[in-house]
N, C-alpha and C positions, 0 to 999 in steps of 0.2 A: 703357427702350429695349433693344430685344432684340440680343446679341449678333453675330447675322448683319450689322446695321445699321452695325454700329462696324468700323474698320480701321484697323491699326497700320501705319504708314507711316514713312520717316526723310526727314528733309527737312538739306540740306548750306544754312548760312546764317555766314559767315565763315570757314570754315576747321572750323565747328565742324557736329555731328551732331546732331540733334535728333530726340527718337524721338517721337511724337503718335498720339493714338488717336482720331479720326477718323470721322464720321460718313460710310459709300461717299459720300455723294450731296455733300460738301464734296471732295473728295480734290483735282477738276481746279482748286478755288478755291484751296486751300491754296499746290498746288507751283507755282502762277501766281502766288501773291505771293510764297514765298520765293524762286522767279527773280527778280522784280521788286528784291527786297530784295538778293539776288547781283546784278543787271545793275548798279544802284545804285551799292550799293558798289566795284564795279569802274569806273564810271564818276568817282567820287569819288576811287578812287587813282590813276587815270590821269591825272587833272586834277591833282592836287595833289604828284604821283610820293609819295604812300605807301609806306611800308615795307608788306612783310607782314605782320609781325607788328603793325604798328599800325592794321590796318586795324577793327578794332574799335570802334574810338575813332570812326571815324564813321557808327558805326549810328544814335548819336541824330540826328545831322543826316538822315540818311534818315527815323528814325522822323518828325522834323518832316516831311521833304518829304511822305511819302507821306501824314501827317495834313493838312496844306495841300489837298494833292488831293483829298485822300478831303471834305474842308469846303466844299469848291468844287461837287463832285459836287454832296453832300448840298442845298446853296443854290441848285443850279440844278435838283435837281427837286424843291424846293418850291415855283419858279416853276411847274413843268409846269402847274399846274391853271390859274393866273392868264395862262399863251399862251393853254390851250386855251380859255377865257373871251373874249379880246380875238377868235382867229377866228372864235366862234361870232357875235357881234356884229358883227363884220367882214362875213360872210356877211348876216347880217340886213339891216344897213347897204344893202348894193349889190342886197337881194331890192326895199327900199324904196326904193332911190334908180335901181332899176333897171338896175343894170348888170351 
């Protein structure tokens, strides 16, 4: 992978800085989960009045939530192909039955 490809970016996820080298064409995916992972966690200390300094402590409950999701996603478009199955049939169905 040729260096033009790659980009060093810093992403801010607890208080803390993380530096990532980056493929251009991931960049807008990257800083949209580590928001995602900041909205989160602010979400979590607000609900629970976290300290700041402890707010660390509930990344893994994020990292479950966010893997929860991301499993949910993933199961519903393994479905995709079995919808698109049922209206192709659906279609057939009402060519034969006329309606």
């Amino acid at each position: 992978m040729d260096n033009e490809e790659m980009l060093a970016i810093t992403v801010l996820i607890a208080d803390r800085t993380y530096r990532l080298n980056i493929r251009r064409d991931e960049e807008e995916v990257v800083r949209k989960a580590a928001k995602m992972i900041e909205d989160k966690l602010n979400l979590y200390g607000n609900r629970y009045k976290v300290d700041k300094d402890e707010r660390d402590k509930y990344l893994s409950m994020i990292a479950l939530d966010l893997a929860v999701n991301f499993c949910k996603m993933d199961s519903e478009k393994d479905m995709e192909p079995m919808a698109d199955k049922i209206k192709e049939l659906n279609l057939e169905l009402k060519k034969y039955l006329g309606i």
